[in-house]
Each structure stands twice: as structure tokens, then as C-alpha cells.
N, C-alpha and C positions, 0 to 999 in steps of 0.2 A: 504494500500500500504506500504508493507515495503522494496523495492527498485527494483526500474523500470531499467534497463540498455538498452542499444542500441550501438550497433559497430560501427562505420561507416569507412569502408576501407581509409585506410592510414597509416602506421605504421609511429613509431615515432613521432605524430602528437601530442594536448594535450590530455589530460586527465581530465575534464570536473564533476566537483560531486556538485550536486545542491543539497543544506539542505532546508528541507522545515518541516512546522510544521502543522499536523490537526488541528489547531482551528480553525474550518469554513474553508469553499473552498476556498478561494480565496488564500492563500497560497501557497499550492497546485497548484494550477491553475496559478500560476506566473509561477511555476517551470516548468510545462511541458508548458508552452510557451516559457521557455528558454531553453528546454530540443527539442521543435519544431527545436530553431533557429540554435539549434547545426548543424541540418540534414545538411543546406544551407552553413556549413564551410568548405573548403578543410583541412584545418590544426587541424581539430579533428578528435582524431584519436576513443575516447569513452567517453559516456559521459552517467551519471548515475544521479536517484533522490534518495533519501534517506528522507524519512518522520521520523524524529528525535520520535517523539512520540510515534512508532509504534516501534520502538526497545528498548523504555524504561518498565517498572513495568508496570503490570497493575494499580495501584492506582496510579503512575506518569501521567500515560496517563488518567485517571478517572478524576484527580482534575481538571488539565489542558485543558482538551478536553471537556468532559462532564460538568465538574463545571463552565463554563464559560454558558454554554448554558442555565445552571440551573438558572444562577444568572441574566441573559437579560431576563429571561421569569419573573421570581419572584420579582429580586431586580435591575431594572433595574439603580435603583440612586445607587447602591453601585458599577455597571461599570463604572457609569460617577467620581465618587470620585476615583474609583481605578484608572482612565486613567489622570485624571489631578494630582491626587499624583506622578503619576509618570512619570510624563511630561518634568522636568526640567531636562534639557541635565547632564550627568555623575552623575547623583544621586545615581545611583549605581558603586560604582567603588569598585577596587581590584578583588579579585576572584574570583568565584562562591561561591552559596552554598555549600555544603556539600551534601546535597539531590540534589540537579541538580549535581554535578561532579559521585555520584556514579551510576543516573541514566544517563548518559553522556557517562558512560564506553562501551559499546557496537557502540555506535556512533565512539569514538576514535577508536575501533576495526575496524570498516570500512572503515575508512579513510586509515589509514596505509597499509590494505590490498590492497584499492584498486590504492592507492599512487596516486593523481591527482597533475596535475599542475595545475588547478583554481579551486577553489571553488566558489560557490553563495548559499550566504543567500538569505531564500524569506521570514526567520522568523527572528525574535530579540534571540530568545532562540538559535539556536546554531550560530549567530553571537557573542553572549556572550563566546558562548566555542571556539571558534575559536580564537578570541582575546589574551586568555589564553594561546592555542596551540602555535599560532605565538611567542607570549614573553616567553616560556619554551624554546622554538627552536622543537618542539616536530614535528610541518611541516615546508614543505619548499614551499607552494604553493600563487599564487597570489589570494588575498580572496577579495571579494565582497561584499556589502551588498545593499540590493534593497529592498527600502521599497513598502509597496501597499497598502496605504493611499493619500490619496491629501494634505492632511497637517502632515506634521511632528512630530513625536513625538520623547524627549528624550531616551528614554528606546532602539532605537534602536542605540544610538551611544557607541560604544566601544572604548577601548584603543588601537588595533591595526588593523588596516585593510589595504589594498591597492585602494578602490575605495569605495565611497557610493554614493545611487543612489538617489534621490529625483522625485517624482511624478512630479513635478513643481517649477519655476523659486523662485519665494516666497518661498519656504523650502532651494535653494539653498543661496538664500541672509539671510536669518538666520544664517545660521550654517556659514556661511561665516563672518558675522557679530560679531558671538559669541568667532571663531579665528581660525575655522579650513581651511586651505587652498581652494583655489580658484581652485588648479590644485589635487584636489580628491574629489569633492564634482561634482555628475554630476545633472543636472535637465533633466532624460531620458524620464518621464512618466514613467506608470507602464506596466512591460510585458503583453502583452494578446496573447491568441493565433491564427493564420494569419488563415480566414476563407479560407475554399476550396472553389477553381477556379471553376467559374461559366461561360458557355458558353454563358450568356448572357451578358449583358451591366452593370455596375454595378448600385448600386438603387440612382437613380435620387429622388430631391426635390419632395413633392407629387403635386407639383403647374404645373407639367408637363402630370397628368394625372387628370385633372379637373373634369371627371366625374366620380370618383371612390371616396367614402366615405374615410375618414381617418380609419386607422385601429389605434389601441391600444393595445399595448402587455404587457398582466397584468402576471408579475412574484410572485404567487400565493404562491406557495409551499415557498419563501423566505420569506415570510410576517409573516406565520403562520397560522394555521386554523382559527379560530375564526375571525383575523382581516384580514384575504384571503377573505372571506365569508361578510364582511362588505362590504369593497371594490369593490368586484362584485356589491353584492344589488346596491351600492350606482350607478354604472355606467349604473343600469338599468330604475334609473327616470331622465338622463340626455335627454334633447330636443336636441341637435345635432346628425346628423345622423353619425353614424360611425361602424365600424364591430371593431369584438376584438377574440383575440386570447388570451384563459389564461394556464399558464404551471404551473402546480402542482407537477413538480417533480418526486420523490418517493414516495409521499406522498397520497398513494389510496382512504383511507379515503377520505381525502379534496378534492379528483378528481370526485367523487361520490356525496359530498354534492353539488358543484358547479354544478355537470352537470344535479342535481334534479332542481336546483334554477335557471338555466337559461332555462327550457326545454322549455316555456311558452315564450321564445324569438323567437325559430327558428331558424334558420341558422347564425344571426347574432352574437350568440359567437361561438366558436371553442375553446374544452378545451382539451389540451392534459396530456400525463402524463411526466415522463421521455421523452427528445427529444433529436436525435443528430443534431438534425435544428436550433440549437440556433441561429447559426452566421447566416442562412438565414433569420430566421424570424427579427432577429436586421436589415438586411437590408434592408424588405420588410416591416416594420413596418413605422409607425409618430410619435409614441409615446410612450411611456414606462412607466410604474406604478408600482410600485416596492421601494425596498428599496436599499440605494443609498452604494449599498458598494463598495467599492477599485476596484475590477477586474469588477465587472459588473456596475459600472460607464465610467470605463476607454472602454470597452468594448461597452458600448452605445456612447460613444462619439466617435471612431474611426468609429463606421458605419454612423455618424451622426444622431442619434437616441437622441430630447431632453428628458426629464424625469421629470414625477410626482411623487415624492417623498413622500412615507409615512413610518410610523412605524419605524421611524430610530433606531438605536442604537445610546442610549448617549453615547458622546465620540467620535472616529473616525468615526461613520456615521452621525450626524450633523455637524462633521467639512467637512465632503466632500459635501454634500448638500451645506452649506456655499459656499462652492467656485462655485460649479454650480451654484446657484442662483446669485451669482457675476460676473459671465462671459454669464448670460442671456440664459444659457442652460437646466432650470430647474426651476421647482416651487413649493411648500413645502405646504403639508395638515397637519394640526395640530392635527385634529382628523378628526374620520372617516365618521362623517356628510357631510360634505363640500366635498369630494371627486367628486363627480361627479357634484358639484357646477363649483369644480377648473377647472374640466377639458372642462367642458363646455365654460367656459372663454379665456381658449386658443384658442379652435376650434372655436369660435364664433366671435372673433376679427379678423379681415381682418388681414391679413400677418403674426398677431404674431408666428403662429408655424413655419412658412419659416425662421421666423429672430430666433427663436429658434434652429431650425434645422441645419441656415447657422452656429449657436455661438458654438454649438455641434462639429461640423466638423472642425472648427477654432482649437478648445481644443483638440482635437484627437488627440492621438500619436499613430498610426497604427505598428509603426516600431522600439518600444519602447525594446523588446527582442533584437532584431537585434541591437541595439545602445548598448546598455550592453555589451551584448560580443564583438562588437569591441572595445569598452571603456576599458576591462580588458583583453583582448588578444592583443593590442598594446600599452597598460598604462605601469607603470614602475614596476620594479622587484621587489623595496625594497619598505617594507612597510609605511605607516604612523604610527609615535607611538607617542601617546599620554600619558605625563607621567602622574602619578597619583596625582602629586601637581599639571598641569597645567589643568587638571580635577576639582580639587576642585575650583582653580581658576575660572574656566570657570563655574560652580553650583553657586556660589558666585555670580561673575558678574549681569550671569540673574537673580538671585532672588533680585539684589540691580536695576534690570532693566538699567545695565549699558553692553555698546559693549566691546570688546574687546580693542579699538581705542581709548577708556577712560582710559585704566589702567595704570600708571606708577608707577615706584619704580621697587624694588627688585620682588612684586606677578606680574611684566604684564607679556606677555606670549608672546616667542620669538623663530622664525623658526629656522630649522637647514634646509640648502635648499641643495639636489644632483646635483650641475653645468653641471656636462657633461650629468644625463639624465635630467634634467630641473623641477626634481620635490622637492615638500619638503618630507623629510623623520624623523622629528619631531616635534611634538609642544613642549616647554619647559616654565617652569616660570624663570621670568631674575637671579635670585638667584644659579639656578642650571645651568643653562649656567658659572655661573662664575666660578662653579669646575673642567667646561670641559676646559675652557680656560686654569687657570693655570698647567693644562698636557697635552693639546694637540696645545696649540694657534701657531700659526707659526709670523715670524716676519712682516707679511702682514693684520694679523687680521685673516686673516682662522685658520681651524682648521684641522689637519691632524689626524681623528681615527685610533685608533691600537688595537690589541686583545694583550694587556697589563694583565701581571701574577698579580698584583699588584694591590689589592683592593683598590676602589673609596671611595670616602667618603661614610659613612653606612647611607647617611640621606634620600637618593633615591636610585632606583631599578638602577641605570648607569648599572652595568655590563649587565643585559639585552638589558638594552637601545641599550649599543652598541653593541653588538652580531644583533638585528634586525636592524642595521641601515646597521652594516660590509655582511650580509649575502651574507656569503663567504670566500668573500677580509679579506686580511692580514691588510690593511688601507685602508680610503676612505678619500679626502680631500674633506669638504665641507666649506659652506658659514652660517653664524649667520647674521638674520634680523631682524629686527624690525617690528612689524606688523603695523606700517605707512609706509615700504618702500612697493617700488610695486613687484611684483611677478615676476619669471621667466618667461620668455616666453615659452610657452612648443614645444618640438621638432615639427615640421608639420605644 
């Protein structure tokens, strides 16, 4: 996919360009569920995805795309070192690369052509060039960033955006915690996309059809061959009665091995290949068996679908397990012996899959797309910029395992807030606040910006700073806070 577009009648309305990246679907898969929720806006006028990957080099898109997939199969511990090296929030700060900006260039080309007024990130990679764009002045659009993980990770925090999204409430008290405002940090869930309407009743607990086995929907093709094929075996010396549906994807080979090795079953599995029934069979299912990534986690939990988790990815897919198995929506096979041990245990215990089922549905964010774009189509105009001392500042902190709420002196880090829209539009370290004061402080303590001929001190980027704070205005008068005072109240 190198760019999906859709019109939708309305002139003058927004202009909507979702960045997304091929490393695995789910991505992907954010975008056109936000790319869905465009359809349902009167005030969008066109709204476009753009797979950043698919318009770079091919060896950009090889390392990137293909190298990732090589290194889970072969060197699965150098993902889990790669993900935790780069975990702590602004470790990477300043610019890009040089190889990401000139494979980047074709990206900026579509931007400008296609001139939006929001952007969304569904990737860290071009939320990194966006950030960049923002403090050049290069766009003038409200940007985005939506992660599709359950737990947080550094890499996807930049120096300039207008909104970031959080999977859940715990990723928002972090980042919150570490200094970044209350009023741009959102906890939406992750977008997935709104199954098509069913003229029947939607899928009820299976405690309502007592005589019908529990079905199992084993996601085959995501697992891998070899350990698809384990899996199956294993669900075939399980003593609980139950039917099972398994989807192999693209993947024919593995559709072919699985359906020699269950043939000796009978009707009791159903293996398909490629399916556009995913969202029915998630509603029609009990259970799930699979591997627990971002969109097809989030995606079993809006149907109410708990989940057997196997084969994870180290790194972002046993941090999402982790939280499943914390909110009693999920239960984790270590190896592939036990599998049909595990799942027998579930089914075999009076209520557990119901109280699995109900913890599933509890965690659900169905309506996770739809919250996003009301979040940045009524959120504020001027960005959040985060400068690159109160970065370091903030890399610092966490690795001393200290909050933001701990740091005094000249390095703690100190709002610059917008009064009449109610939001903040910088984070600063107390030292670089003291340059703005003595050129802009008024006799009340505020501060009145100006687009001033007359260079700032050279020991930070100020002249950007204020260029994305002014975006626009000749002046803006705001307010300097302390990150122990409390927050604006935001308009609404």
C-alpha cells in the first residue's frame, strides 16, 4: 500500500493524512480504523493513509520491514535488548538521521502536496519526522501520535506534537508523571476497526447457550508454521469438549499441513485460509489462541473475546500479555506442551471463562478510533514543544528513577501554559524559562511572546520554540508553572 485516499463530500472541511509504517499489520491496521472513522465525520472533507515504508528505498524498507521479521524468527533476544535499549522516554533526541531524512524525502513530498490539516501517526518513525517538520515551521497541521501497544514505550515520544494517545490509563500516569502535561497525553485505547452490522443480536456470554460446546479460534498463520502446527497437535489430546476454528492466513503451506493433521478429527476443527470474517468469528468465538499483539489484543477485547496466549514477541508482546493476564482477561503458555493442558483448565473450571470473558469486555475500547479524532479535531491548535534540555532532563530523571515532582533547581522542568485555549504549549527546564523572562516577562509574572528580529540566547533552539508556540500571532501572552501547580482546566 503506498497511499489509500477517500473523498468524502464536504468542501472546506479537514484534510485528514494518516502515517503509518509496514512492520507487521497492526500499524497498518490502526490507520485504516482511523481512516474507517473519518467516513462517520461531517467536517472531513478527505482523508488519506500513507505507508511511510512503501515510498522509501528499497533496502530502507528491507532493513526495516523485512529485518525485523528476520531477527523474531532467528534472534528473538536481540528484539527484547533492542526494545528495552530503547525504552527510556527522549533517548533519542535532536534530529533524525541522515538515512531516515533522505529516505523521508518523498514522504515530505506528500505531505505538502497533499496539505492536511491533521495528521496521525500509527508509527514512531514518521512521528519522529513530523516533530522535525513542526519545529522547521515546514507544516502547519495538528499532529497526532497513537501508539498500538498496551504498555508504553519511549521511542514513540517526540519533541513536538499536538496530542499523544496511550493504549491505557497506566501509560497515561507515566508520561504524566515523567512531566509531560495532563491536557495532551490521552489514554484512548488502541484504534481497531468497527465490525459490520449484523442483523442479529450481538454475541452474548456462551453461558446463554449451555448446550453448545465452547468454540476456540486459533490465529495460526500469526504464530508461525512450525509453532501453528504445535498448537493445533497440542488442542487435539485436550479432554474438554469444544469445536475450533483455525485461520492461516496467507499462509497455504500451513493451511494444508493443519488440515492433513486435523483430518482424523472430523468436523470438529474448521481451518480457513485468508478470511474477511474476522470480526464475526471474534464475536462468535470463547476463546482465542494466538499471539497477543496491539490490534488483535485490542480487537479481542472489544468483542469480548478472552485469550490464550502463546509464542509472544519479546518486548511489546509480553508487555501486552502482562497486562491481560492482570486484568484476568488472558492466560500465558510458556511452551508449547502445556497448551492444551492451559486451555483445558479454563474450560474445565466452572465460571472461569465467563469471568474471563466478562474482564475482556470490561478492557474493551470499541470506540477507540472515534475518540482520537474527536480528541484532535476539537484539541488545541498550537503544539506541545518539548525542548531538547527538558528532554535530556526528562532521560535523566527516569534512569535516576526519579518523577518529574522530585526535581528542583535550575534542571526541573517548567510549563509554559495557553490561558484562553487552556492548554500547555511547552515543556521547558527552569534555567531556560529565565531567558524568556528577562525579554518577554510583563509586570504581573506572564509572559507576552513576540516574533522578535533579535536573537535569543545561542544556548537553546528559543527562536523555534517561539515560532511553534506564536503559530501565526504577532504575540501570545501566556502563563509559567510549576509542575507542582495544578493544571488548566481544559475548555468543555
Amino acid at each position: 500500500m503506498r497511499m489509500s485516499s477517500k473523498r468524502i463530500p464536504d468542501a472546506g472541511g479537514e484534510r485528514v493524512l494518516i502515517l503509518s509504517a509496514g512492520v507487521g499489520a497492526g500499524h497498518n491496521s490502526a490507520a485504516a480504523a482511523v481512516q474507517q472513522a473519518c467516513a462517520t465525520r461531517d467536517d472531513i472533507t478527505e482523508v488519506q493513509v500513507l505507508d511511510v515504508l512503501q515510498t522509501s528505498s528499497p533496502l530502507y524498507r528491507d532493513v526495516l520491514g523485512k529485518g525485523y521479521f528476520v531477527l523474531v524468527e532467528d534472534l528473538p533476544w536481540l528484539i527484547e535488548w533492542g526494545y528495552d535499549i530503547s525504552d527510556p522516554p527522549f533517548r533519542r533526541r535532536g534530529p533524525i538521521d541522515p538515512w531516515t531524512r533522505a529516505n523521508a524525502m518523498p514522504v515530505v513530498g506528500a505531505i505538502k502536496r497533499f496539505q492536511p490539516t491533521v495528521i496521525i501517526c500509527t508509527h514512531f518513525l514518521p512521528a519522529q519526522l513530523l516533530a522535525s517538520l513542526l519545529m522547521r515551521g515546514v507544516i502547519d497541521a495538528r499532529t497526532a501520535v497513537v501508539t498500538t501497544d498496551y504498555d508504553f514505550q519511549g521511542l514513540w515520544l517526540t519533541g513536538a506534537f499536538h496530542a499523544l494517545f496511550v493504549a491505557r490509563e497506566e501509560g497515561r500516569v507515566e508520561l504524566t508523571a515523567l512531566g509531560l502535561p495532563r491536557d495532551r497525553v490521552t489514554a484512548s485505547g488502541i484504534p481497531i476497526s468497527a465490525p459490520p452490522p449484523e442483523p442479529r443480536e450481538p454475541h452474548e456470554p456462551r453461558e446463554a447457550n449451555a448446550g453448545e460446546p465452547p468454540m476456540l479460534l486459533i490465529s495460526a498463520g500469526a504464530s508461525g508454521g512450525d509453532y501453528a502446527v504445535a498448537v493445533v497437535r497440542q488442542t487435539m489430546h485436550m479432554r474438554s469438549d469444544f469445536t475450533a476454528t483455525i485461520v492461516c492466513g496467507r499462509n497455504d503451506e500451513l493451511r494444508r499441513r493443519i488440515e492433513t493433521l486435523v483430518a482424523p478429527a472430523g468436523d470438529r476443527y474448521r481451518v480457513l485460509g485468508f478470511t474477511s470474517e474476522m470480526p464475526q468469528l471474534l464475536r462468535s468465538s470463547d476463546l482465542f489462541v494466538g499471539k497477543p499483539g496491539g490490534l488483535s489484543s485490542s480487537e479481542c477485547m472489544a468483542a469480548g473475546l478472552p485469550m490464550v496466549l502463546v509464542n509472544s514477541i519479546p518486548g511489546q508482546e509480553v508487555r501486552n500479555g502482562d497486562y491481560l493476564m492482570e486484568q484476568g482477561a488472558a492466560v500465558r503458555c510458556n511452551t508449547a506442551a502445556t497448551i492444551g493442558w492451559k486451555i483445558d483448565q479454563v474450560l474445565r473450571e466452572p465460571g472461569r471463562l465467563q469471568r474471563m470473558q466478562a474482564a475482556a469486555r470490561r478492557i474493551g475500547r470499541p470506540d477507540a478510533a472515534a475518540d482520537v479524532l474527536a480528541t484532535v479535531l476539537d484539541g488545541p491548535s498550537r503544539p506541545l514543544v518539548v525542548t531538547r534540555a527538558a528532554q535530556k532532563t526528562i532521560l535523566s530523571a527516569s534512569e535516576q528513577r526519579l518523577v518529574a515532582s522530585d526535581l528542583t533547581g535550575p534542571t526541573s522542568l517548567v510549563r509554559i501554559v495557553d490561558p484562553a485555549a487552556g492548554s500547555t504549549v511547552a515543556l521547558l527546564r527552569g534555567e531556560e524559562v529565565d531567558d524568556l523572562r528577562r525579554r518577554y516577562e510583563t509586570p504581573t509574572g506572564d509572559l507576552v511572546l513576540r516574533r522578535d528580529q533579535q536573537p535569543l540566547s545561542p544556548r537553546w533552539e528559543a527562536r523555534r520554540l517561539i515560532r511553534a508556540m506564536l503559530r501565526g500571532d504577532d504575540e501570545l501572552l501566556v502563563h509559567v508553572e510549576e509542575l507542582s501547580a495544578p493544571l488548566p482546566t481544559l475548555p468543555g
